[in-house]
C-alpha positions as a printed Julia matrix, in Angstrom:
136×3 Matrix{Float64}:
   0.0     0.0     0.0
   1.33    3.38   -1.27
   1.55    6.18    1.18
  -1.1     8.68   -0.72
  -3.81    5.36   -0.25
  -2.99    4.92    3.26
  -3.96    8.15    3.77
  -6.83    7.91    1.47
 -10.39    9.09    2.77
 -13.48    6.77    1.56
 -15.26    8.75   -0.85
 -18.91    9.2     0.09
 -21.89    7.23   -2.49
 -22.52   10.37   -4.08
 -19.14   11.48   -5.24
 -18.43    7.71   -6.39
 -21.38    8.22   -8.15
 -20.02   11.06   -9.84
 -16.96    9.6   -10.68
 -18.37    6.45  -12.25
 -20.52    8.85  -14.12
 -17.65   11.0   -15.29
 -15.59    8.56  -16.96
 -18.43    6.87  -18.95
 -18.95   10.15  -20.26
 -15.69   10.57  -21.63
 -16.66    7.03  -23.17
 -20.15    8.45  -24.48
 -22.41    6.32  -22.08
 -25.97    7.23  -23.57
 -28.82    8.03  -20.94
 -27.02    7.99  -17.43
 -29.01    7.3   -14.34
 -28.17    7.78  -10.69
 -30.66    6.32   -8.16
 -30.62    6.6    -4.14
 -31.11    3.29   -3.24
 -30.35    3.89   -0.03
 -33.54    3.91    1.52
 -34.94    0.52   -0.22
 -32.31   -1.58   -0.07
 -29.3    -2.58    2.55
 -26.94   -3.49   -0.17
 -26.29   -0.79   -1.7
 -27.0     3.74   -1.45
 -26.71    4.37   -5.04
 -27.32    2.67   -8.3
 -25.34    3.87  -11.52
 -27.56    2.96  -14.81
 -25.52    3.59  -18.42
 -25.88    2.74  -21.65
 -23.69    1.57  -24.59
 -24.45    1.33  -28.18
 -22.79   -2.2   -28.71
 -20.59   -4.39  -26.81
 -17.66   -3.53  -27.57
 -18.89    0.26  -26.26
 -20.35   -1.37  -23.13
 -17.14   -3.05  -22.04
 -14.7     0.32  -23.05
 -17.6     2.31  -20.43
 -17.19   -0.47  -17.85
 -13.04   -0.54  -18.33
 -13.18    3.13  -17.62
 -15.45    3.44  -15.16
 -13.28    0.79  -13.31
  -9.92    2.89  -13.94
 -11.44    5.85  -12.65
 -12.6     4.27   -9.31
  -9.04    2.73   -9.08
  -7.4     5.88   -9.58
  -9.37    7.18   -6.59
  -8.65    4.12   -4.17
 -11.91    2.79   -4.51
 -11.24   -0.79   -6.23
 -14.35   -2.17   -7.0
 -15.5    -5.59   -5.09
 -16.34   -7.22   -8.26
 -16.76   -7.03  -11.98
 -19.32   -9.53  -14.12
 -20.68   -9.35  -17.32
 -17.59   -8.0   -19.25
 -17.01  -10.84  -21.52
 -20.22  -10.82  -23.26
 -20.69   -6.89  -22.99
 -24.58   -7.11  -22.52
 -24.62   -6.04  -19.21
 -21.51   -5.32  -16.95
 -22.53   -5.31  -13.3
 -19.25   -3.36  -11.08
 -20.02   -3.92   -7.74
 -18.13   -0.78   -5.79
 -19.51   -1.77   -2.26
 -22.15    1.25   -1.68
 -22.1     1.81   -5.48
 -23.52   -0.35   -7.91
 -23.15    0.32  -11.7
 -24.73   -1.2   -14.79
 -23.69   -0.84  -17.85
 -25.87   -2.27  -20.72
 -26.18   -2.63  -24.04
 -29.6    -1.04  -25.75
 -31.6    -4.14  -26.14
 -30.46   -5.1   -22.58
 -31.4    -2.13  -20.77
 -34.88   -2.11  -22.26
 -35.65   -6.45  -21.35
 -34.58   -5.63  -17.32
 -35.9    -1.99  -17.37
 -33.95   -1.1   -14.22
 -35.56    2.5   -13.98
 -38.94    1.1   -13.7
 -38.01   -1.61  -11.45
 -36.2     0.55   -9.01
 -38.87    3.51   -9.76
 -39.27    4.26   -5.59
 -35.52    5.47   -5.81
 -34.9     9.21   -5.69
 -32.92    9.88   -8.72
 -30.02   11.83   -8.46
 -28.66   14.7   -10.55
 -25.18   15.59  -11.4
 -24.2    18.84  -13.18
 -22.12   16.53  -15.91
 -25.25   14.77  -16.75
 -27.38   17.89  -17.43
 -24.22   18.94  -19.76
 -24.08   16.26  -21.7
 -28.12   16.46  -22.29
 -26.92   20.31  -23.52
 -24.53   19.35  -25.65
 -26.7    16.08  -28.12
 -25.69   13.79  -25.77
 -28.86   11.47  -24.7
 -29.29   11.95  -20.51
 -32.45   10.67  -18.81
């Protein structure tokens, strides 16, 4: 363990959130989501919903979104999904983010099925919904 992570402070849901949602930007995630989960569920606060147009897209978002919670000492517990690129599930303890392909994201309909959650808002998401950029 480096000295700068030793002395690393655990980010709070909410700025994970943010994070995960800035770096699938910079991948063009289509139609990002943030969902407070917190109050419906012990497993997680927040849920992180992205899309990709293909797999190959789904699986760059989910690489970067992965680098980008490494780079700021939050590892993430798990990673599934990334071979086939349908749907890549990265399980970051209080944050859980899905990344899925178009077809995907439409069968399991997360927003509906979590529709009690408060959503959450992030100036980056209203900015890419500015500038063409699909947002919900």
């Amino acid at each position: 363990m480096t000295e700068a992570q030793s002395e690393h402070q655990p980010l709070s849901p909410r700025e994970k959130a943010r994070i995960v949602i800035a770096a699938a930007l910079e991948r063009k995630a289509e139609r990002p989501v943030a969902l407070d989960v917190s109050g419906l569920t012990s497993f997680s606060e927040v849920f992180v919903i992205l899309g990709g147009r293909s797999d190959r897209q789904v699986r760059a978002i989910a690489d970067a979104v992965v680098r980008a919670l490494k780079q700021h000492g939050e590892a993430p517990l798990g990673v599934e999904g990334m071979d086939e690129g349908h749907w890549v599930l990265i399980d970051a303890n209080d944050v859980v983010c899905h990344v899925f392909d178009e077809e995907t994201r439409e069968r399991y309909d997360l927003e509906r099925l979590w529709s009690d959650a408060t959503p959450i808002v992030f100036e980056e998401v209203a900015i890419a919904a500015e500038d063409g950029e699909p947002a919900s």
